[in-house]
C-alpha positions as CSV (number, residue, x, y, z in Angstrom):
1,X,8.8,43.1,28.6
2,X,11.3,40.4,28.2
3,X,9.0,37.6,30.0
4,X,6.5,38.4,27.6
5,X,8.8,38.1,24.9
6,X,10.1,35.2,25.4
7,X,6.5,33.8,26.3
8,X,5.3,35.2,22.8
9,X,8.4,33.2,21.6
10,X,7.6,30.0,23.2
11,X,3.8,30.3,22.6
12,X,5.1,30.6,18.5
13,X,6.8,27.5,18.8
14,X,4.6,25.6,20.3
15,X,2.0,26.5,18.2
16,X,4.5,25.9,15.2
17,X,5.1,21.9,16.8
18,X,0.8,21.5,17.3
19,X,0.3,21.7,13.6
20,X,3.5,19.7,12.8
21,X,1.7,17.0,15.0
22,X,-1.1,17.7,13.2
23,X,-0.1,17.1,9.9
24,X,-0.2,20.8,8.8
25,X,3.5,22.1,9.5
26,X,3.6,26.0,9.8
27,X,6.9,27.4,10.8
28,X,6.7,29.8,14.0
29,X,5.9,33.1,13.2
30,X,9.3,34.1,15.3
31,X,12.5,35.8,14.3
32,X,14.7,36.8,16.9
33,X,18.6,35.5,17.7
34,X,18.1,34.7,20.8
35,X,18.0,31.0,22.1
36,X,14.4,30.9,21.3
37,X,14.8,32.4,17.8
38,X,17.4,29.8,17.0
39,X,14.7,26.9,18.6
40,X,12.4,28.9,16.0
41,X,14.7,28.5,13.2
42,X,15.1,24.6,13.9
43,X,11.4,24.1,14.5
44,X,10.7,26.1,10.7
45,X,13.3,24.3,8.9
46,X,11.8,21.2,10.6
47,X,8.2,22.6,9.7
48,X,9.1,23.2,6.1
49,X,10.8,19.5,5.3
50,X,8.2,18.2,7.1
51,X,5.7,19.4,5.1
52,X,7.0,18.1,2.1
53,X,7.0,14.8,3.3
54,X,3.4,15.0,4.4
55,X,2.4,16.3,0.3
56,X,4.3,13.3,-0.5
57,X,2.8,10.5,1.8
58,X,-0.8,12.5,0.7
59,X,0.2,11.7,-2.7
60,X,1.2,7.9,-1.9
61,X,-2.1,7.7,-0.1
62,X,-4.2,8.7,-3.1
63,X,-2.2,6.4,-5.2
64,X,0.4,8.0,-6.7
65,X,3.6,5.7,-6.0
66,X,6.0,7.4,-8.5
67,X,6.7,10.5,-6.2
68,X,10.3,9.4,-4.0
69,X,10.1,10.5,-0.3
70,X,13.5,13.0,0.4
71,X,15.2,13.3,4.0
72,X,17.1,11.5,6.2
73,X,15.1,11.4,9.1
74,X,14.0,7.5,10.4
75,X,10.0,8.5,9.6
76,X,11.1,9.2,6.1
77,X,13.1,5.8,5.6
78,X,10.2,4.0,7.6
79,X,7.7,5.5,4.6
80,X,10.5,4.6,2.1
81,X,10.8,1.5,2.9
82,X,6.4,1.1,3.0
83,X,6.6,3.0,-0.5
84,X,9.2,0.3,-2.0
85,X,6.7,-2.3,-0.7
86,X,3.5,-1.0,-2.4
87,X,5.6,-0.3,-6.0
88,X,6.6,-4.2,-5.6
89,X,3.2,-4.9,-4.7
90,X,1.5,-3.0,-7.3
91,X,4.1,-4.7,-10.2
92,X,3.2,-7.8,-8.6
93,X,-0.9,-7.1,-9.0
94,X,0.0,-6.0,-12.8
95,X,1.6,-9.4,-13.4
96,X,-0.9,-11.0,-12.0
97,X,-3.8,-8.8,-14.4
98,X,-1.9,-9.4,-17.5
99,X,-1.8,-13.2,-16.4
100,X,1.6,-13.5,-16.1
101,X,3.4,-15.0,-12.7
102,X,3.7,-12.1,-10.6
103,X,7.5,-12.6,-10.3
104,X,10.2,-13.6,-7.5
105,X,10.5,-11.9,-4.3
106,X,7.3,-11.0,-1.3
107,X,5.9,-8.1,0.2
108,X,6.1,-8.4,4.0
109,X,3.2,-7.6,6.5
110,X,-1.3,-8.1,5.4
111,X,-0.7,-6.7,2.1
112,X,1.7,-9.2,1.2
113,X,-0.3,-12.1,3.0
114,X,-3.5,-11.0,1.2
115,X,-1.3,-11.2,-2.6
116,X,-0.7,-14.3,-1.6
117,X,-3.7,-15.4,-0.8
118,X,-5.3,-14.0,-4.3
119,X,-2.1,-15.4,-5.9
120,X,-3.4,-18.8,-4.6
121,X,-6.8,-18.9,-5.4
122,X,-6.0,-17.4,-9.0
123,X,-3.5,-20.4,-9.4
124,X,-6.0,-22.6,-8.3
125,X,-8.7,-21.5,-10.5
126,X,-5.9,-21.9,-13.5
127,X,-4.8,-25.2,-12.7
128,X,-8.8,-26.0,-12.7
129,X,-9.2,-24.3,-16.2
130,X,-6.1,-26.3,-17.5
131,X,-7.3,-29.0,-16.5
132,X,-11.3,-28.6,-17.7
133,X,-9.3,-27.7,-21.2
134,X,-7.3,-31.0,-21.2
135,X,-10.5,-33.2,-20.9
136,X,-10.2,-34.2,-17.5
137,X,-13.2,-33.0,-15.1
138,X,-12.9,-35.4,-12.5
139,X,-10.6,-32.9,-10.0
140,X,-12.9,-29.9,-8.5
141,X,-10.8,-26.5,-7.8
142,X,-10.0,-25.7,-4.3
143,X,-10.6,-21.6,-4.8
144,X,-12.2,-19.3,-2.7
145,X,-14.9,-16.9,-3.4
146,X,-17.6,-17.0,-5.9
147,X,-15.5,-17.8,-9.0
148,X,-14.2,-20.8,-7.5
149,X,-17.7,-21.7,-6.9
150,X,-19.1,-21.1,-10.4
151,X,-16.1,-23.5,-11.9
152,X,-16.7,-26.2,-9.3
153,X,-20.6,-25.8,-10.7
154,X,-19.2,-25.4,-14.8
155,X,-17.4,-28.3,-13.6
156,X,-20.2,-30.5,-12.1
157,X,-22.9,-29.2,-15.1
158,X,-19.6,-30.5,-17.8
159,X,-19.2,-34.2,-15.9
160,X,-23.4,-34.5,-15.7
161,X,-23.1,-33.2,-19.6
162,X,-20.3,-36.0,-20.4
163,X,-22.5,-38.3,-18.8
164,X,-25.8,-38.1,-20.3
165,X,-23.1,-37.7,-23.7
166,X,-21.9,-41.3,-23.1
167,X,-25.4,-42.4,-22.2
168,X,-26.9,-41.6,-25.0
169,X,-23.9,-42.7,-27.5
């Protein structure tokens, strides 16, 4: 009776660390106060803070940065840390929309190399519109992507037009 009590036990806490690995924390469906209840108690307080942590990350995943990560573990300050990162990232990108510079200060890692490289190509394409506005089309933009290809051709089309302007005068 005892051996399969404490195997019941164990079998309840195993099951109870699966899901947790999982990503779907139950707590052990184990009271006793034994040394295996108490290893049940740990594993369903661990279960239940857990959890939360997991709704929260869900939430970050979908989008939703505004929701702060609670615990002390070094997983939770790890996804604090990668939540701090995408708000400064995301003020960054709303800088950047309302055409404003997108502020001091980077975002480490691909995320923050890829900002960089769209904070580049939009400065580029800036400079190239300042310039096209002041009169002088003789510099092309060096920007990426299509947009920098369809000012490089606005461009081009505005020197051939400036031409054919001064020919004809």
């Amino acid at each position: 009776y005892l051996a399969r009590r404490q195997a019941r036990a164990a079998e309840e806490v195993e099951r109870s660390l699966r899901a947790l690995a999982e990503g779907a924390p139950v707590p052990p469906g184990w009271v006793a106060t034994d040394e295996i209840g108490d290893l049940a108690f740990a594993t369903a307080r661990i279960s239940a803070e857990m959890g939360r942590v997991y709704a929260r990350l869900r939430a970050m995943a979908g989008g939703d940065l505004g929701q702060d990560l609670e615990g002390e573990s070094g997983l939770v300050a790890a996804f604090r840390d990668s939540q701090r990162g995408l708000r400064a990232l995301s003020g960054m990108l709303a800088a950047l929309a309302r055409g404003e510079p997108p502020g001091e200060g980077r975002v480490a890692g691909d995320l923050g190399a890829s900002f960089e490289s769209l904070r580049a190509a939009l400065a580029g394409i800036v400079e190239q519109a300042s310039t096209i506005a002041a009169g002088d089309l003789r510099r092309d933009v060096d920007a990426p992507g299509a947009l920098g290809t369809a000012l490089q051709r606005m461009t081009a089309n505005l020197r051939a037009i400036a031409r054919e302007t001064q020919g004809v005068s």
